[in-house]
Biopython code that builds the backbone (N, CA, C, O; Angstrom):
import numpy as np
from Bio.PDB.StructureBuilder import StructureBuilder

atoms = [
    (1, "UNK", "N", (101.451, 66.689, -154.172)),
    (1, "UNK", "CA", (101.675, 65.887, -155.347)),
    (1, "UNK", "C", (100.729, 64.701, -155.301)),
    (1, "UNK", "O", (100.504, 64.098, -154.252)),
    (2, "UNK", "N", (100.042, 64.300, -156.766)),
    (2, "UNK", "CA", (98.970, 63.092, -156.431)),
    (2, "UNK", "C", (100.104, 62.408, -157.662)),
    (2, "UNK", "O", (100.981, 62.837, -158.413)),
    (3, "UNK", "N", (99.270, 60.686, -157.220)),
    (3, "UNK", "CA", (99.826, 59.747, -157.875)),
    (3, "UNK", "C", (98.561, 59.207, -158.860)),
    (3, "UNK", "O", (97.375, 59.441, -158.628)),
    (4, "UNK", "N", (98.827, 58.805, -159.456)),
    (4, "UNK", "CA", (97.696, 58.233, -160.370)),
    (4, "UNK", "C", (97.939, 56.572, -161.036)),
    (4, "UNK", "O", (99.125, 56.362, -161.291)),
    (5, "UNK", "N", (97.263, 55.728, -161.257)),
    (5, "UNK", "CA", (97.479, 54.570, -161.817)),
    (5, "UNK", "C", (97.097, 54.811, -163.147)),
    (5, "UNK", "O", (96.184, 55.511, -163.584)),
    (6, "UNK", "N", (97.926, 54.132, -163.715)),
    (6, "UNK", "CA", (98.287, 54.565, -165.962)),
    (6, "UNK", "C", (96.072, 54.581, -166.412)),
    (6, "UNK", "O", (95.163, 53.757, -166.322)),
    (7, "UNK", "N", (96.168, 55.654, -166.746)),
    (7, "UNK", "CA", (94.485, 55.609, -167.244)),
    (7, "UNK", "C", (93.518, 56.342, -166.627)),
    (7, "UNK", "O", (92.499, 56.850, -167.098)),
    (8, "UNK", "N", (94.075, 56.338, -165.207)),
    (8, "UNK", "CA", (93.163, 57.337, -164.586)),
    (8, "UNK", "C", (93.536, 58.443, -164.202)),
    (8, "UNK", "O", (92.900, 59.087, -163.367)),
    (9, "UNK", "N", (94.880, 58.947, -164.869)),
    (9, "UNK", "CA", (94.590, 60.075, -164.774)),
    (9, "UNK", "C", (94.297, 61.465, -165.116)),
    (9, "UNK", "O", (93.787, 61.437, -166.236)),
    (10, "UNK", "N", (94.372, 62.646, -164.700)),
    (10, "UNK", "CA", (93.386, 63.816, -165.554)),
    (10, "UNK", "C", (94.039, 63.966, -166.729)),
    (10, "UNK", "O", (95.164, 63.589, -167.057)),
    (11, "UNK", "N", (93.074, 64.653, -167.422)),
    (11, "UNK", "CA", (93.155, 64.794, -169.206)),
    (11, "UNK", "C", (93.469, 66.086, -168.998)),
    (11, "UNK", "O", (94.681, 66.269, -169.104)),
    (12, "UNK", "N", (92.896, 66.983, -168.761)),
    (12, "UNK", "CA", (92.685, 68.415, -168.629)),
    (12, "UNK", "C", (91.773, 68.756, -167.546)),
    (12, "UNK", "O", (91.123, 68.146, -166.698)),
    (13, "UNK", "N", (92.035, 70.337, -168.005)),
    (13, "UNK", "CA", (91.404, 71.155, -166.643)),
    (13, "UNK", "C", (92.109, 71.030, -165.167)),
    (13, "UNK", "O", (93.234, 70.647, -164.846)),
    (14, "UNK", "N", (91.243, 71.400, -164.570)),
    (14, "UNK", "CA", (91.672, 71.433, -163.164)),
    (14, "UNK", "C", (90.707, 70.729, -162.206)),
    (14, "UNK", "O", (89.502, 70.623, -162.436)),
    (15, "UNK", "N", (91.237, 70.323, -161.269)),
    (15, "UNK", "CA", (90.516, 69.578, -160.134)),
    (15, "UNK", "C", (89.980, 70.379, -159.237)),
    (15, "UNK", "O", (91.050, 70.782, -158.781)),
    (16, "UNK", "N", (89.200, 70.924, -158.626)),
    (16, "UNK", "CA", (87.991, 71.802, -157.888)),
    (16, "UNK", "C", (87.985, 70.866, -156.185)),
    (16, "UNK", "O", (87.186, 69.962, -155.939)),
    (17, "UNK", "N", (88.771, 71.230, -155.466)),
    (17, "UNK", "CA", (88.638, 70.672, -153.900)),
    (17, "UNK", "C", (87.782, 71.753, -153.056)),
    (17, "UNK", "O", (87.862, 72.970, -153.224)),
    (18, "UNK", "N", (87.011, 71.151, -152.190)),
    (18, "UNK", "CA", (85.485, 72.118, -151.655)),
    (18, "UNK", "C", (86.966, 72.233, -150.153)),
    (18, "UNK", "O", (87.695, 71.310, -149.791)),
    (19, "UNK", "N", (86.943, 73.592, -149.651)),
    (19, "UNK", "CA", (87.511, 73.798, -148.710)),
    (19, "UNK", "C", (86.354, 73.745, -147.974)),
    (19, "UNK", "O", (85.246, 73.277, -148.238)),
    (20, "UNK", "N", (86.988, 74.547, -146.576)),
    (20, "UNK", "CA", (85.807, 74.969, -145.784)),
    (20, "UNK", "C", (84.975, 75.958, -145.814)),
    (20, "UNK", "O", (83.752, 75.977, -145.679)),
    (21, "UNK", "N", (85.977, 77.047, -146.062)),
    (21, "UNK", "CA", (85.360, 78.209, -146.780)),
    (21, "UNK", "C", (84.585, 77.992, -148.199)),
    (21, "UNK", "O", (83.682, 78.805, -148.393)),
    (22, "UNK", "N", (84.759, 77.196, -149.035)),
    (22, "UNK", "CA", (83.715, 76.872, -150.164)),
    (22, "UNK", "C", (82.199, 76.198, -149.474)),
    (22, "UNK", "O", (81.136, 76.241, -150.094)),
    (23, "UNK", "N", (82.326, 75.663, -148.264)),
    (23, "UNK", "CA", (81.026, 74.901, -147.756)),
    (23, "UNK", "C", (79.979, 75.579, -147.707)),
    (23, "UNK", "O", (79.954, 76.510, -146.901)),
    (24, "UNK", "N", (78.871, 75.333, -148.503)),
    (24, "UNK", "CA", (77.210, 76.084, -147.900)),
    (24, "UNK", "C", (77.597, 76.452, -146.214)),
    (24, "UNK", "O", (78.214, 75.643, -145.520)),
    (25, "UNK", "N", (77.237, 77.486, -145.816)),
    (25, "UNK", "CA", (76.659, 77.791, -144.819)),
    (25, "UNK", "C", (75.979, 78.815, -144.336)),
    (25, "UNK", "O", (75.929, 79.460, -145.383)),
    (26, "UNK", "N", (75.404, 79.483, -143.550)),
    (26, "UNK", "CA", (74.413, 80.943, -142.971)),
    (26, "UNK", "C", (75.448, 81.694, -142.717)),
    (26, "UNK", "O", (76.471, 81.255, -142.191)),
    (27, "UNK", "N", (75.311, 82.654, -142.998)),
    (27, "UNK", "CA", (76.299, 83.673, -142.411)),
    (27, "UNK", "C", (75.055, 84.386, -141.259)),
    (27, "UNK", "O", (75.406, 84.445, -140.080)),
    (28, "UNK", "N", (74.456, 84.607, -141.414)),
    (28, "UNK", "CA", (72.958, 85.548, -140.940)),
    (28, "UNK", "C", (71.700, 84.448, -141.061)),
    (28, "UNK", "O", (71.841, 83.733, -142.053)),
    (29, "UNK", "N", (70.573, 84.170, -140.321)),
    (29, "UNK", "CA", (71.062, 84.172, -138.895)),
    (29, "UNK", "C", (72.135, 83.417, -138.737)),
    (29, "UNK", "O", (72.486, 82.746, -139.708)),
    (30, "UNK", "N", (72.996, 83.335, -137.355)),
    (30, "UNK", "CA", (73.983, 82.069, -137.368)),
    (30, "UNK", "C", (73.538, 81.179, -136.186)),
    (30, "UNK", "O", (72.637, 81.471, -135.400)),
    (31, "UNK", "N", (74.356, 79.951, -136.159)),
    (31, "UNK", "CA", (73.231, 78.509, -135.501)),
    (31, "UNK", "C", (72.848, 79.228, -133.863)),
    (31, "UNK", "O", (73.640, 79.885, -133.188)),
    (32, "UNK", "N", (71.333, 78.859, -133.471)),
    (32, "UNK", "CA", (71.203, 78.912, -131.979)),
    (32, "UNK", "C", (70.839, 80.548, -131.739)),
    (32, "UNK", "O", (70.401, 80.831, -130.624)),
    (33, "UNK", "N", (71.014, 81.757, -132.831)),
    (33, "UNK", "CA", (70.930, 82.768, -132.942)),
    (33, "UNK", "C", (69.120, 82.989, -132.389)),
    (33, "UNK", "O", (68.045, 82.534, -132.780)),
    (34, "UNK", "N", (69.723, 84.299, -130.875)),
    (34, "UNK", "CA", (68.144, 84.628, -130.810)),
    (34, "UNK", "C", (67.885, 85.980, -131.134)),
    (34, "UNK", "O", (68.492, 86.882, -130.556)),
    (35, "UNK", "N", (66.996, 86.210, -132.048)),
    (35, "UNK", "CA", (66.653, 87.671, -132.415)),
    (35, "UNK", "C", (65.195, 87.597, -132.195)),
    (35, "UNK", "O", (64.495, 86.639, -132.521)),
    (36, "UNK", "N", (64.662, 89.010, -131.442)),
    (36, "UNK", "CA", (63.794, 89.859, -130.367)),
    (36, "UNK", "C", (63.134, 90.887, -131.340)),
    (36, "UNK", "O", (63.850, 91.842, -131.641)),
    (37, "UNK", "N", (61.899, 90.841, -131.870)),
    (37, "UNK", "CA", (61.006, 91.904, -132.796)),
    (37, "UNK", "C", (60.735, 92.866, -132.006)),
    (37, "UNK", "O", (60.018, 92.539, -131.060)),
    (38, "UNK", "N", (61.193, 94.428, -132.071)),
    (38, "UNK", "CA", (60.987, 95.305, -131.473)),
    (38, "UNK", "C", (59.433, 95.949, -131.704)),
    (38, "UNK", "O", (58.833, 96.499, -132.628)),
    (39, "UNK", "N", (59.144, 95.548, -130.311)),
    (39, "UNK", "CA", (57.322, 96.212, -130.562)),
    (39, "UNK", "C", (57.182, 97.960, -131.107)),
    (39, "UNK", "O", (56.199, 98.678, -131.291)),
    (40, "UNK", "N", (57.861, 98.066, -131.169)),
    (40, "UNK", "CA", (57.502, 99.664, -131.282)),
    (40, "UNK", "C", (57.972, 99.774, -132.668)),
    (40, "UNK", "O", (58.049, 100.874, -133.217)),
    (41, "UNK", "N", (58.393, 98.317, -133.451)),
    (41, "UNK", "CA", (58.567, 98.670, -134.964)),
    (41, "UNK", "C", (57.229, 98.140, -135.790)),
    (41, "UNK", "O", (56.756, 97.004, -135.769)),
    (42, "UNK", "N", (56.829, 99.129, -136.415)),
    (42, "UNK", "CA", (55.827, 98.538, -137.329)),
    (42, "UNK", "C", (56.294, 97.249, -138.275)),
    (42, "UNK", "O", (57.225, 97.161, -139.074)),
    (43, "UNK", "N", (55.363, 96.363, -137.903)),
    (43, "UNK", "CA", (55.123, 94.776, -138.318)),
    (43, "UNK", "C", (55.699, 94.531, -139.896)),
    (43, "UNK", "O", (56.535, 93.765, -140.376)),
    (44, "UNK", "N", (54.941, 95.433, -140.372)),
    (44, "UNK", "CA", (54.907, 95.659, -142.244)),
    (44, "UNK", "C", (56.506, 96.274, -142.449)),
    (44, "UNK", "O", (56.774, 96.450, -143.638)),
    (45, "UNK", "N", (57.476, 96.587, -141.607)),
    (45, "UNK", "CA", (58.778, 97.149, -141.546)),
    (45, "UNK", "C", (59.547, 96.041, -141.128)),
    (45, "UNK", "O", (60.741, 96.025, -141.427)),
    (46, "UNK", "N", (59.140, 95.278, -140.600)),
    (46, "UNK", "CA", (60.288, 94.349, -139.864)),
    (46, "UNK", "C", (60.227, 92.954, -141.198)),
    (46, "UNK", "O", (59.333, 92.478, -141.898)),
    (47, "UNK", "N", (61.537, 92.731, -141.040)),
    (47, "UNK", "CA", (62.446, 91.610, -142.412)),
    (47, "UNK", "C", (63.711, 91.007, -141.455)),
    (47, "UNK", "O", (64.389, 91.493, -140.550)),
    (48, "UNK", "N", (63.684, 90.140, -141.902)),
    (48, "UNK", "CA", (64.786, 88.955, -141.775)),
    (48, "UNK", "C", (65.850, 88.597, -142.974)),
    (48, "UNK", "O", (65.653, 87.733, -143.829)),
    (49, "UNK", "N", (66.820, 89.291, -142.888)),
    (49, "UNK", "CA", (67.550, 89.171, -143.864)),
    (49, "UNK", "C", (68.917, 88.236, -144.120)),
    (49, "UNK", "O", (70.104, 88.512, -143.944)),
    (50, "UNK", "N", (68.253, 86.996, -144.617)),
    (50, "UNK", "CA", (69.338, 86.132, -144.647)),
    (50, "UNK", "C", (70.077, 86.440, -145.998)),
    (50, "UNK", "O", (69.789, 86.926, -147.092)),
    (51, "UNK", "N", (71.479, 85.762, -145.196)),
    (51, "UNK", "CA", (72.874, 85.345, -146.046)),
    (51, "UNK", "C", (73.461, 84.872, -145.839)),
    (51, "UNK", "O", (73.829, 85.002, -144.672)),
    (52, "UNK", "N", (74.200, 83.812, -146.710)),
    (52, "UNK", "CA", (74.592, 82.668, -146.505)),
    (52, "UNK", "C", (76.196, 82.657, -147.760)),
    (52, "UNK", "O", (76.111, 83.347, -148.775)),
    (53, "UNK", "N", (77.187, 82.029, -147.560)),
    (53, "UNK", "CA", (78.057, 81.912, -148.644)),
    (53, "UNK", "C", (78.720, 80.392, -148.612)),
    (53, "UNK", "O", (78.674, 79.517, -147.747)),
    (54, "UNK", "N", (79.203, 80.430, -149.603)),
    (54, "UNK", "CA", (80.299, 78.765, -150.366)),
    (54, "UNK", "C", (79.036, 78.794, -151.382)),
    (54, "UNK", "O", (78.141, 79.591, -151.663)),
    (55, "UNK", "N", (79.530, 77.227, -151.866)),
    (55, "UNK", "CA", (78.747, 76.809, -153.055)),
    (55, "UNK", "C", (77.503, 76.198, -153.013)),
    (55, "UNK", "O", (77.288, 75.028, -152.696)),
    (56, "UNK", "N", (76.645, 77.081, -153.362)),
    (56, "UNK", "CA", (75.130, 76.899, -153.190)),
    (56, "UNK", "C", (74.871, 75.954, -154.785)),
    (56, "UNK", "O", (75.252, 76.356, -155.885)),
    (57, "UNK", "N", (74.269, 74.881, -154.569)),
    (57, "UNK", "CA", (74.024, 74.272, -156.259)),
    (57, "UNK", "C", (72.651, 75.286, -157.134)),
    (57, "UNK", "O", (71.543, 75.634, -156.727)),
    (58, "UNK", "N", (73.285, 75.491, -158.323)),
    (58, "UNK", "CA", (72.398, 76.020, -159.034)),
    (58, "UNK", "C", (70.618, 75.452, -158.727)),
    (58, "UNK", "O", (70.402, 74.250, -158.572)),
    (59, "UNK", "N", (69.578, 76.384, -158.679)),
    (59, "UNK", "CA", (68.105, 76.138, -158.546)),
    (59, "UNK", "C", (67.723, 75.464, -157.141)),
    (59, "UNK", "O", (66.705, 74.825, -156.875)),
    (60, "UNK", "N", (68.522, 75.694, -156.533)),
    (60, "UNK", "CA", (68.695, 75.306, -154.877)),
    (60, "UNK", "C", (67.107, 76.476, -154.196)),
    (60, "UNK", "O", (66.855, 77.637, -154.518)),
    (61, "UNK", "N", (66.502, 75.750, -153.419)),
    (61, "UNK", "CA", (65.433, 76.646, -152.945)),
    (61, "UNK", "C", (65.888, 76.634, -151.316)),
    (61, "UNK", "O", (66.745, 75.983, -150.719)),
    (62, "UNK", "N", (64.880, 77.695, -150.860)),
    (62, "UNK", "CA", (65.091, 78.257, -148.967)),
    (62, "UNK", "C", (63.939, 77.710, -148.423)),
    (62, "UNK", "O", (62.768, 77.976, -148.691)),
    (63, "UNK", "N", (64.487, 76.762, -147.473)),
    (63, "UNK", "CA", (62.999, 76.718, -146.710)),
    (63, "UNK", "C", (63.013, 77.231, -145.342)),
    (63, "UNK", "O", (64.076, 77.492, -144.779)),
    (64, "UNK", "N", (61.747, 77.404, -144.724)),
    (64, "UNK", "CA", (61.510, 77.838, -143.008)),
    (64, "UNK", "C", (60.631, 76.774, -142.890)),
    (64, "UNK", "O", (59.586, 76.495, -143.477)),
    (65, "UNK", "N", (61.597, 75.958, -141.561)),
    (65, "UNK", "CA", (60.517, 74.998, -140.963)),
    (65, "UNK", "C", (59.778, 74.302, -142.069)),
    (65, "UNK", "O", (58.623, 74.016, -141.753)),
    (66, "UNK", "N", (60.081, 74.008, -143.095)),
    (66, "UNK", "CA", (59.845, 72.885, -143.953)),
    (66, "UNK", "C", (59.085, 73.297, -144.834)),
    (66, "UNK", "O", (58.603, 72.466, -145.604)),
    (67, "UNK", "N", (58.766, 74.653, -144.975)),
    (67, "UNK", "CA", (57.652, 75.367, -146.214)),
    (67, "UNK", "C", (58.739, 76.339, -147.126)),
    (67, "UNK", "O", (59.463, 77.216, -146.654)),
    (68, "UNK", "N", (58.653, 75.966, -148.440)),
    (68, "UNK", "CA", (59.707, 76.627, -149.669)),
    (68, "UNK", "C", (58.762, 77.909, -149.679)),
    (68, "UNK", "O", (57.615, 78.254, -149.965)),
    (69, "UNK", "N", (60.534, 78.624, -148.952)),
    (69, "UNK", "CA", (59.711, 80.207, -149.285)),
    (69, "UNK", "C", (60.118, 81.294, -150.940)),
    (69, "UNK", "O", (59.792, 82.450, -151.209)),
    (70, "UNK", "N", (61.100, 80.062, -151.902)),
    (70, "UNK", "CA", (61.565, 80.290, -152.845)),
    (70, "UNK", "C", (62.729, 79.656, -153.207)),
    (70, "UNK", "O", (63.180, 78.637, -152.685)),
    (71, "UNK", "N", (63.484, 80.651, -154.648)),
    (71, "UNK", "CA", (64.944, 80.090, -154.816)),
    (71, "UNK", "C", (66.200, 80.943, -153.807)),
    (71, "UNK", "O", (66.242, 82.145, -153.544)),
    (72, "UNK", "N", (67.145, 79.856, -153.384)),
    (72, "UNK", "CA", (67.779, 80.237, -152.655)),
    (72, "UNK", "C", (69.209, 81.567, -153.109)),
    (72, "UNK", "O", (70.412, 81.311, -153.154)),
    (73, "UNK", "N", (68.475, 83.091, -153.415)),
    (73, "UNK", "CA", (68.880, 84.121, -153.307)),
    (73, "UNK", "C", (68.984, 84.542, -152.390)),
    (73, "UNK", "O", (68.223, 84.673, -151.431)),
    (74, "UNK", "N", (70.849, 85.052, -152.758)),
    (74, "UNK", "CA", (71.089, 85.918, -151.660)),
    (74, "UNK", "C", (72.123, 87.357, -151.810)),
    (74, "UNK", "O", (73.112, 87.555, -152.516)),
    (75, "UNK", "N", (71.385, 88.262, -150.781)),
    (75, "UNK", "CA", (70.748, 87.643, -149.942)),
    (75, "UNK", "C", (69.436, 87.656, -150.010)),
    (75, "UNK", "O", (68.986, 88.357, -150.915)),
    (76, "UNK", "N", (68.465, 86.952, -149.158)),
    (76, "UNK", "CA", (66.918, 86.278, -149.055)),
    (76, "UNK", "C", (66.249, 87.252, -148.108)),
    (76, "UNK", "O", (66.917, 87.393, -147.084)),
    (77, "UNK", "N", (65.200, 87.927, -148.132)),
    (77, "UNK", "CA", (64.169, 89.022, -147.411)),
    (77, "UNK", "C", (62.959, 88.313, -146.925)),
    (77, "UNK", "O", (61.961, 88.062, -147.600)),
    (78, "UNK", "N", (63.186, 87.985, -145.530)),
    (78, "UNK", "CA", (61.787, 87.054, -145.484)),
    (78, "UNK", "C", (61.040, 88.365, -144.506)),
    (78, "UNK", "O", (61.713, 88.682, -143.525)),
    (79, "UNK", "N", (59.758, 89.109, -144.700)),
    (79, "UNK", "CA", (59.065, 90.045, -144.301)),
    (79, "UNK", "C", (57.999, 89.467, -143.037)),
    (79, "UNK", "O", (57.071, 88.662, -143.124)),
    (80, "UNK", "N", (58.537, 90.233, -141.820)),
    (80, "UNK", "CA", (57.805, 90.082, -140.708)),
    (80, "UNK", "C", (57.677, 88.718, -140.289)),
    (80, "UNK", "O", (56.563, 88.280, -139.998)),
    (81, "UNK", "N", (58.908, 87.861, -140.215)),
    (81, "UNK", "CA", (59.339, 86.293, -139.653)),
    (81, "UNK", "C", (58.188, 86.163, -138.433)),
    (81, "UNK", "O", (57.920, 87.064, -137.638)),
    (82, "UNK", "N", (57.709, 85.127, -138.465)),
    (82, "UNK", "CA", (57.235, 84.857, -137.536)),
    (82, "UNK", "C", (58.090, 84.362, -136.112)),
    (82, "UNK", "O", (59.170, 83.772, -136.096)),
    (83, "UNK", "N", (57.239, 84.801, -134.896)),
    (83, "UNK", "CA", (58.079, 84.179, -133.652)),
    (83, "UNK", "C", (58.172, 82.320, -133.447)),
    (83, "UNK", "O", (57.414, 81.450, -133.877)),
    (84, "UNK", "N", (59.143, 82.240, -132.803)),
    (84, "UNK", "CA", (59.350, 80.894, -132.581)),
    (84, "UNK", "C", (60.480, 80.505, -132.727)),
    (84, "UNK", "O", (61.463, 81.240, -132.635)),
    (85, "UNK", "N", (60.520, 79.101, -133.014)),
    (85, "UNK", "CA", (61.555, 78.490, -133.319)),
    (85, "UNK", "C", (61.658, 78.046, -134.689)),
    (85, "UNK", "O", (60.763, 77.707, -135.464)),
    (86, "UNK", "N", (63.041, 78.113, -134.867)),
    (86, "UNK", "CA", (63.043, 77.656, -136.349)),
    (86, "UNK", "C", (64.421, 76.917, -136.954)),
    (86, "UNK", "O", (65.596, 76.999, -136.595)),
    (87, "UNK", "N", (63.828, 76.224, -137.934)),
    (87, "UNK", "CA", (65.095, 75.508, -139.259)),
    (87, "UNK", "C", (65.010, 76.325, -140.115)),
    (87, "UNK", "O", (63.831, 76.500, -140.422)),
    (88, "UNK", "N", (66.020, 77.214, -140.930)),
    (88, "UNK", "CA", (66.230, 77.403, -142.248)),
    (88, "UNK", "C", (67.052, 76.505, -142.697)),
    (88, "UNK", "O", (68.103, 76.106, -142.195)),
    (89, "UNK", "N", (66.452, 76.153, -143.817)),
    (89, "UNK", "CA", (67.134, 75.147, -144.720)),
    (89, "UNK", "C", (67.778, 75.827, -146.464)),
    (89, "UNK", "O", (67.129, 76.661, -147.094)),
    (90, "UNK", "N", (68.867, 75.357, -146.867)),
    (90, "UNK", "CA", (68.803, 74.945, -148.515)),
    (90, "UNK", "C", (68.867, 74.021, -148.885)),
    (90, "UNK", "O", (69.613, 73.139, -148.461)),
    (91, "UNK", "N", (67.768, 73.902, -150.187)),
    (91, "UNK", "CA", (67.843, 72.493, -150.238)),
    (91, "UNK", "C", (68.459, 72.246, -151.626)),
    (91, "UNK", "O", (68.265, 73.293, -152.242)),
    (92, "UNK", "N", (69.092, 71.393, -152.403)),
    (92, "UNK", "CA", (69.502, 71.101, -153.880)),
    (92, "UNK", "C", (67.953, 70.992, -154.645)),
    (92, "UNK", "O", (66.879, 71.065, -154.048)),
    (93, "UNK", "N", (68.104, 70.833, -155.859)),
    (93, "UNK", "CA", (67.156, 70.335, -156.545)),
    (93, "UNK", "C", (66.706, 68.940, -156.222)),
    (93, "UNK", "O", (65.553, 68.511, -156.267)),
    (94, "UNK", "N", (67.925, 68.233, -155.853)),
    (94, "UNK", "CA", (68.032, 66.714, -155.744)),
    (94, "UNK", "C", (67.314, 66.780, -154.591)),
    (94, "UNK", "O", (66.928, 65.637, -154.348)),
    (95, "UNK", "N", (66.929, 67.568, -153.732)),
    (95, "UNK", "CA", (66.152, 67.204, -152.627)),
    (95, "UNK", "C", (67.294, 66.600, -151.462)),
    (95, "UNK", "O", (67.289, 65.585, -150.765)),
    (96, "UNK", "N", (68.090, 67.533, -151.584)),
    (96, "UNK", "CA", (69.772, 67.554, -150.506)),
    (96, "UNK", "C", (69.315, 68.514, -149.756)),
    (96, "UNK", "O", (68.855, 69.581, -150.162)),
    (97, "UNK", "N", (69.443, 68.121, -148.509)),
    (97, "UNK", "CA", (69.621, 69.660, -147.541)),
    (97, "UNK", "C", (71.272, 69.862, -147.889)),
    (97, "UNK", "O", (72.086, 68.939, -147.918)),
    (98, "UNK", "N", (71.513, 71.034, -148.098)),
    (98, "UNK", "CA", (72.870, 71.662, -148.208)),
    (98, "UNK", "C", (73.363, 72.015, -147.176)),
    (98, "UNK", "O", (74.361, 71.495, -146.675)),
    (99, "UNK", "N", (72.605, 73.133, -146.621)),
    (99, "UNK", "CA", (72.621, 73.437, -145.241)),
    (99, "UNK", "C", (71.692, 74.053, -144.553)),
    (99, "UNK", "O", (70.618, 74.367, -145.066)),
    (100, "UNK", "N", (72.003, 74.303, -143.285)),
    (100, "UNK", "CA", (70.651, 74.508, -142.326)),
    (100, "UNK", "C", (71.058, 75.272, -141.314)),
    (100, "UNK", "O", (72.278, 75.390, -141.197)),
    (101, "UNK", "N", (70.212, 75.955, -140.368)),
    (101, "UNK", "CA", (70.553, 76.584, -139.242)),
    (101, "UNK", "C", (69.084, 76.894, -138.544)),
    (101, "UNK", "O", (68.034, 77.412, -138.923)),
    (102, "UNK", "N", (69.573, 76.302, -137.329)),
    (102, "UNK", "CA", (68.524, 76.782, -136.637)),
    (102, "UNK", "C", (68.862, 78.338, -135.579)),
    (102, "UNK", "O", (70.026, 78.685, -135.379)),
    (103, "UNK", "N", (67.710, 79.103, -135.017)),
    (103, "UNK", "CA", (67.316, 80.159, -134.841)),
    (103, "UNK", "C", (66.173, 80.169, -133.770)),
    (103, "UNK", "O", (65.548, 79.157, -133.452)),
    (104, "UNK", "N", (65.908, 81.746, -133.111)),
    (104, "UNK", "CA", (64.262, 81.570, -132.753)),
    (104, "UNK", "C", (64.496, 82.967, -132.899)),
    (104, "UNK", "O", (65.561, 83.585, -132.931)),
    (105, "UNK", "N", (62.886, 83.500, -133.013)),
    (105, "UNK", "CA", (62.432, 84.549, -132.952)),
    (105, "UNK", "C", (61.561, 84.744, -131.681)),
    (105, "UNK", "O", (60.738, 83.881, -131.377)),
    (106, "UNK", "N", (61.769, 86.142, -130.747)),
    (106, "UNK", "CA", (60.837, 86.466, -129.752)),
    (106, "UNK", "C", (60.117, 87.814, -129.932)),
    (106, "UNK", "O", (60.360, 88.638, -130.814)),
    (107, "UNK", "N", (59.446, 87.884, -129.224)),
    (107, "UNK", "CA", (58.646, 89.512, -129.580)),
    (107, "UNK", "C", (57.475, 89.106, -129.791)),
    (107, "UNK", "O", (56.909, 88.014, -129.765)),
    (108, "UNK", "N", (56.933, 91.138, -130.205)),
    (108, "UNK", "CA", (55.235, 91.000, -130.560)),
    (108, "UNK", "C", (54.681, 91.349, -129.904)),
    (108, "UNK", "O", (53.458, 91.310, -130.042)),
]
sb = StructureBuilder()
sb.init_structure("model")
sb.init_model(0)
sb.init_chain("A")
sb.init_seg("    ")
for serial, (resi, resn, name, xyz) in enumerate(atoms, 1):
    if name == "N":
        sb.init_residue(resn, " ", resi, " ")
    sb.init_atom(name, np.array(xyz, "f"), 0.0, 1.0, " ", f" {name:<3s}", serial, name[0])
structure = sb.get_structure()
């Protein structure tokens, strides 16, 4: 039950509370995640297939390590990831990181 002081309170609709389960986050990779490129797979075959769920803001883009590899669809096909270490990011329009996860890649 909420209380309200005379004026402020709702007119209509409904009030929208972000659980946890509503929060941006990676589902794929997930944080600290190490994934190993199998040499014996052809290069032009190997993809990184992120996904992520909660509330992503509309026109939200994906970045790796700080370069926009697009809009943040999902899920997102990034072809033949490079090795290393890494940030995936989403970011808002507003220039919000939403959320992030770091990762590394080994192999090659």
């Amino acid at each position: 039950q909420e209380y309200f002081l005379k004026g402020t309170e709702i007119e209509s609709g409904s009030v929208i509370e972000t659980t946890k389960d509503q929060q941006a986050q990676f589902v794929f990779p997930a944080e600290g995640s190490v994934l190993i490129k199998d040499p014996k797979i052809d290069p032009s075959r190997i993809a990184l297939n992120v996904s992520f769920k909660g509330h992503i803001p509309p026109q939200s883009d994906l970045f790796l390590n700080g370069q926009r590899l697009g809009p943040a669809l999902n899920p997102y096909k990034i072809s033949n990831p490079p090795t290393g270490i890494h940030q995936l990011s989403i970011v808002s329009p507003q220039n919000r990181v939403v959320t992030q996860v770091h990762f590394s890649i080994k192999g090659e």
